[in-house]
Backbone as JSON Lines, residues from 0, in Angstrom:
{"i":0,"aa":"X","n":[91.38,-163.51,44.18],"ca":[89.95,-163.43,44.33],"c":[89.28,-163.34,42.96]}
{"i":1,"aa":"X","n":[89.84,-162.99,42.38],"ca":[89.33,-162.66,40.85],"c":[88.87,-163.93,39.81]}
{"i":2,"aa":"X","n":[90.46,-165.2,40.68],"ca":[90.43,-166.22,39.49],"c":[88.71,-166.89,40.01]}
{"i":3,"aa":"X","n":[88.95,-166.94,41.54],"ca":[87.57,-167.78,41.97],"c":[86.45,-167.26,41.53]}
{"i":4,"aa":"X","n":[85.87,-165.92,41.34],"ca":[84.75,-165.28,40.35],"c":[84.79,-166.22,39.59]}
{"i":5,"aa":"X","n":[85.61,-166.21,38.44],"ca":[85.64,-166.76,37.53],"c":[85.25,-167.91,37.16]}
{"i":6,"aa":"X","n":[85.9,-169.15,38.32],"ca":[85.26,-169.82,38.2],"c":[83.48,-170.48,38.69]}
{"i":7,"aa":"X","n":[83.16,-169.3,39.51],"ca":[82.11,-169.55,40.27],"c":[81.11,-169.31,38.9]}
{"i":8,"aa":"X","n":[81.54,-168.61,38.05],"ca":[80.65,-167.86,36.7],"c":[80.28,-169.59,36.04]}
{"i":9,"aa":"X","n":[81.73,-170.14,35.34],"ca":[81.6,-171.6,34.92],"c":[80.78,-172.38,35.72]}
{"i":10,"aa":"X","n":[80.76,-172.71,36.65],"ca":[79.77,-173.55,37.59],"c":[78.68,-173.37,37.53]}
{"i":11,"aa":"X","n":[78.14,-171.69,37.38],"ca":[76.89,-171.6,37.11],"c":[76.4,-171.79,35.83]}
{"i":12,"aa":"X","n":[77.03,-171.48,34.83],"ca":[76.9,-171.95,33.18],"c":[76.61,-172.99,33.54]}
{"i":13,"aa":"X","n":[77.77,-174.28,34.07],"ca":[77.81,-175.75,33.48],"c":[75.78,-176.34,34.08]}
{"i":14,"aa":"X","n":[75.64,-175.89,35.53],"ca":[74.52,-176.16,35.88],"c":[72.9,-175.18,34.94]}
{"i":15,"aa":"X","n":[73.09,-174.22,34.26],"ca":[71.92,-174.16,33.28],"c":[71.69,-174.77,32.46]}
{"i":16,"aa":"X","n":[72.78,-176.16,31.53],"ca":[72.69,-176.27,30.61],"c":[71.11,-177.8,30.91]}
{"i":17,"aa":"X","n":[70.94,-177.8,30.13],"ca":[69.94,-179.19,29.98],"c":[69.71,-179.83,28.79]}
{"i":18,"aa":"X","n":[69.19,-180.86,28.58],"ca":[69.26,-181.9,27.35],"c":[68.18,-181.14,25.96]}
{"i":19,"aa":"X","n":[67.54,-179.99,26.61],"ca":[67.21,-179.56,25.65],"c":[67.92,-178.12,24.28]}
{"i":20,"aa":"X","n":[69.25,-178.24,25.16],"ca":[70.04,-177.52,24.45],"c":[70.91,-178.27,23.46]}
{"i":21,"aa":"X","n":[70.61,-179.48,23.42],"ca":[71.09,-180.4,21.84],"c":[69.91,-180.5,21.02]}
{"i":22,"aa":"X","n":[68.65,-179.79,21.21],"ca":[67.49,-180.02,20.21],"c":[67.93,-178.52,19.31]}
{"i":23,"aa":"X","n":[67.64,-179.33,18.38],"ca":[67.91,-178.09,17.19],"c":[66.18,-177.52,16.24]}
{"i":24,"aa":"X","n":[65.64,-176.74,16.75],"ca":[64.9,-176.32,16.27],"c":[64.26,-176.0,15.33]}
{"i":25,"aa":"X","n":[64.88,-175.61,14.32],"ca":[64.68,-175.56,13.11],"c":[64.62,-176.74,12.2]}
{"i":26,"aa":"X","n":[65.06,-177.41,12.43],"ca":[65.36,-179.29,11.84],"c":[64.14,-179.63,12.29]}
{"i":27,"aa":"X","n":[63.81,-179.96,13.73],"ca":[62.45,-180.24,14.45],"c":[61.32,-180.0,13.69]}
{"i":28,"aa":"X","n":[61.41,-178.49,13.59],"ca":[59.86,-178.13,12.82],"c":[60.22,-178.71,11.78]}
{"i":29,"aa":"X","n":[60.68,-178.49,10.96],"ca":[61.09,-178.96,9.24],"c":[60.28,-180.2,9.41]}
{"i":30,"aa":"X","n":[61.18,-180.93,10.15],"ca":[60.92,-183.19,10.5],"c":[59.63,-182.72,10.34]}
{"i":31,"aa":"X","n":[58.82,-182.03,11.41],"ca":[57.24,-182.11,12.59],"c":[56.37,-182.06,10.51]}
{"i":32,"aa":"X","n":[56.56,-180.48,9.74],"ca":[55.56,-180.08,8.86],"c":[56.03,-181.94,7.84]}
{"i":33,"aa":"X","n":[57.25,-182.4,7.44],"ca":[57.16,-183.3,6.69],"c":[56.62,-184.21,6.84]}
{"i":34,"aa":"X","n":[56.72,-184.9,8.56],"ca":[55.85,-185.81,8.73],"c":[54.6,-185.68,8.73]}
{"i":35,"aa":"X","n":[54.03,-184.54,8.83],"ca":[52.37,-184.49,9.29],"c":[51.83,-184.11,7.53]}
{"i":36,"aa":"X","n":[52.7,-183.58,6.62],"ca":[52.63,-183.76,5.29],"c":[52.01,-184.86,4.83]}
{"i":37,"aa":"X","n":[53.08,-186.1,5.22],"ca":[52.79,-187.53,5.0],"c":[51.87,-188.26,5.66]}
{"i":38,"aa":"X","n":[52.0,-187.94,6.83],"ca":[51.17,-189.11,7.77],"c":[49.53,-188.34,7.65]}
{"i":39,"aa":"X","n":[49.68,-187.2,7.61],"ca":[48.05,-186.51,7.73],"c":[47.79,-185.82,6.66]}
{"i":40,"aa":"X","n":[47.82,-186.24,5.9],"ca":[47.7,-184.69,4.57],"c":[46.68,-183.99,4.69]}
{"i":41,"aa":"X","n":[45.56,-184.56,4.93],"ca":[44.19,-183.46,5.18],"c":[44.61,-182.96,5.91]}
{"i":42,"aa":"X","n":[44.87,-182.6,7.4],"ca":[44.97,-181.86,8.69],"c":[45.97,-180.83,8.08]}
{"i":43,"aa":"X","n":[47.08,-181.31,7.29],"ca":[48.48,-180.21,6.81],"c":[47.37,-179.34,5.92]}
{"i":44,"aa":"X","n":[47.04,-179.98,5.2],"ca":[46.62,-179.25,4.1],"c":[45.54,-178.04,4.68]}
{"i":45,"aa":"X","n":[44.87,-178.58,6.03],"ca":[43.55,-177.55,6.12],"c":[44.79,-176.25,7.14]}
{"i":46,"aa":"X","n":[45.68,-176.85,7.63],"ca":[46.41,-175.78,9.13],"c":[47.09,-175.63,7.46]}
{"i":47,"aa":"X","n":[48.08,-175.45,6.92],"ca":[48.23,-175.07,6.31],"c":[47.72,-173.79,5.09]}
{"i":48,"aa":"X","n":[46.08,-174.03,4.88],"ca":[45.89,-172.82,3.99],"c":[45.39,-172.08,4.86]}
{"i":49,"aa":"X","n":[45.14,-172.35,6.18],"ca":[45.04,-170.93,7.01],"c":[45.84,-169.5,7.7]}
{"i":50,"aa":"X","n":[46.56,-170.4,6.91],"ca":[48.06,-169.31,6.84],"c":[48.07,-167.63,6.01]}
{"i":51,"aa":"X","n":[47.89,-167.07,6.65],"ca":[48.42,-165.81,5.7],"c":[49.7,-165.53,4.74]}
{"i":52,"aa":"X","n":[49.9,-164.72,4.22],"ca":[50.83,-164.77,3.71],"c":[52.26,-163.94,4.36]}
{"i":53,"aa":"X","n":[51.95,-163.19,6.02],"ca":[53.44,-162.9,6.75],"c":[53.49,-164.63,7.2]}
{"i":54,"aa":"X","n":[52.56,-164.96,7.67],"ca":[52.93,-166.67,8.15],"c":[53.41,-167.52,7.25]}
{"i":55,"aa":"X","n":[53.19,-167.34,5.96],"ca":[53.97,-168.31,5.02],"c":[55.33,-167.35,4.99]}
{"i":56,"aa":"X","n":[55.63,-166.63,5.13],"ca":[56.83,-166.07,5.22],"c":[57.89,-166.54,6.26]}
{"i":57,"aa":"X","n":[57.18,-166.5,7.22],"ca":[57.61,-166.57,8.62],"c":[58.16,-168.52,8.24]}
{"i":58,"aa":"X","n":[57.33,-169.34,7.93],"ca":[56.95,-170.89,7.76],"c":[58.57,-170.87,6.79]}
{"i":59,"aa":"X","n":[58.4,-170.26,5.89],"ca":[59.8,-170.54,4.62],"c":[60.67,-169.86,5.25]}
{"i":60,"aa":"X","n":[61.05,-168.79,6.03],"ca":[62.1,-168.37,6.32],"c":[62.76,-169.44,7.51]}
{"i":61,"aa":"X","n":[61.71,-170.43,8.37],"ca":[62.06,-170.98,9.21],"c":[62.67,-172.49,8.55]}
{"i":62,"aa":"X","n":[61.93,-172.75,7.17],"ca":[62.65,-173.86,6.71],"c":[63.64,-173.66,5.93]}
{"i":63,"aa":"X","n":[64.54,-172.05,5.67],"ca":[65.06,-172.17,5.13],"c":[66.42,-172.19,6.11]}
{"i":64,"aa":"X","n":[66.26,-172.03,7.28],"ca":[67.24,-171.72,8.56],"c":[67.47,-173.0,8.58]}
{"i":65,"aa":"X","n":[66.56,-174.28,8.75],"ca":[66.77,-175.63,8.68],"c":[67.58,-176.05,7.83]}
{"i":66,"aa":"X","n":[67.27,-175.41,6.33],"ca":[68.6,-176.53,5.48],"c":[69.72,-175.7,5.83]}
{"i":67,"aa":"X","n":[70.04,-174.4,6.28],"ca":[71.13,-173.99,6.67],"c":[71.84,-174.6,7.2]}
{"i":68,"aa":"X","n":[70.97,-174.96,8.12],"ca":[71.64,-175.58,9.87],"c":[72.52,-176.74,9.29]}
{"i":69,"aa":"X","n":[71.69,-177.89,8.8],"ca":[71.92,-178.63,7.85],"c":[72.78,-178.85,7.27]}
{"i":70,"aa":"X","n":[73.22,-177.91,6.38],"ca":[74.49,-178.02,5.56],"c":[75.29,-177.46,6.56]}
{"i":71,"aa":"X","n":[75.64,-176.57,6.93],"ca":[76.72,-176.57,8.07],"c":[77.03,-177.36,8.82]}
{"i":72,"aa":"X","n":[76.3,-178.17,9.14],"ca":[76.59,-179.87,10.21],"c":[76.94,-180.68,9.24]}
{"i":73,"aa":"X","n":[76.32,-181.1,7.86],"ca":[77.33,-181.69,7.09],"c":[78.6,-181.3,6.69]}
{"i":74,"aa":"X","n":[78.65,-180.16,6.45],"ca":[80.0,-179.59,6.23],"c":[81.3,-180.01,7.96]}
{"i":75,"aa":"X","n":[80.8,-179.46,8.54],"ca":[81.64,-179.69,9.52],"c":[81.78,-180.96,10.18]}
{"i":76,"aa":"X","n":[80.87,-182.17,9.58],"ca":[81.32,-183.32,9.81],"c":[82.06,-184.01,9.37]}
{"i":77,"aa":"X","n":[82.01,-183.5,8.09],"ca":[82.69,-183.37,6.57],"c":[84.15,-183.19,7.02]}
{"i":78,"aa":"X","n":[84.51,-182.35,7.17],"ca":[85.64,-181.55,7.75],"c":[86.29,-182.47,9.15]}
{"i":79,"aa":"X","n":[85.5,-182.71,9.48],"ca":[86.14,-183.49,10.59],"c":[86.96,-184.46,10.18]}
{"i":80,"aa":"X","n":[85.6,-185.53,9.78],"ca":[86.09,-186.68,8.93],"c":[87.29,-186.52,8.37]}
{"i":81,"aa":"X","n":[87.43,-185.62,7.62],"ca":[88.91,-185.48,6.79],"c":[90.05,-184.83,7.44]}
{"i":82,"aa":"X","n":[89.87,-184.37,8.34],"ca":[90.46,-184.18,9.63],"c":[90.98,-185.33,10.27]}
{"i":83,"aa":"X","n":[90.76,-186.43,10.87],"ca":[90.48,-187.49,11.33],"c":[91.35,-188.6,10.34]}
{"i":84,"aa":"X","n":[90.94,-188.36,9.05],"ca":[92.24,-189.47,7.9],"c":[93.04,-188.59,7.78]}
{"i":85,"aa":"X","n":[93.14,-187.41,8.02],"ca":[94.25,-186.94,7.61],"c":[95.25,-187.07,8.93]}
{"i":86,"aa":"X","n":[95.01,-187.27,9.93],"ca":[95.74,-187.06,10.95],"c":[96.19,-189.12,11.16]}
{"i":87,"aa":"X","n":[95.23,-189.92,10.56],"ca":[95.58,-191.34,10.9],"c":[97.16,-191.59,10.16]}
């Protein structure tokens, strides 16, 4: 009886998951402020200096989670890759 719990637990996991659990968040915003940098500079520039300074905190600590993310996905693709010739 125990093993079937168990698996009744997995079944319910596999059915919460949804396509928005491959969006990576921090990358997102990063993309969202660069593009609207470029494509709108007035609009960045005016939402931008209305920022305080915990919100510019909050703004850099969130882009700095992004290049995190970042280099850890290169790294571990990295790793794969050489994983992958090393095993051919």
């Amino acid at each position: 009886m125990g093993e079937d719990e168990g698996d009744d637990e997995l079944e319910e996991e596999s059915l919460l998951e949804t396509p928005l659990d491959k969006v990576e968040p921090y990358g997102l915003f990063k993309q969202t402020l660069s593009d609207m940098s470029q494509q709108q500079p007035q609009f960045y520039n005016q939402l931008t200096s209305m920022l305080g300074p915990e919100e510019q905190q909050v703004i850099k600590s969130v882009l700095e989670q992004a290049d995190k993310i970042q280099q850890e996905a290169q790294l571990a693709a990295s790793n794969a890759e050489a994983a992958a010739n090393g095993a051919s």
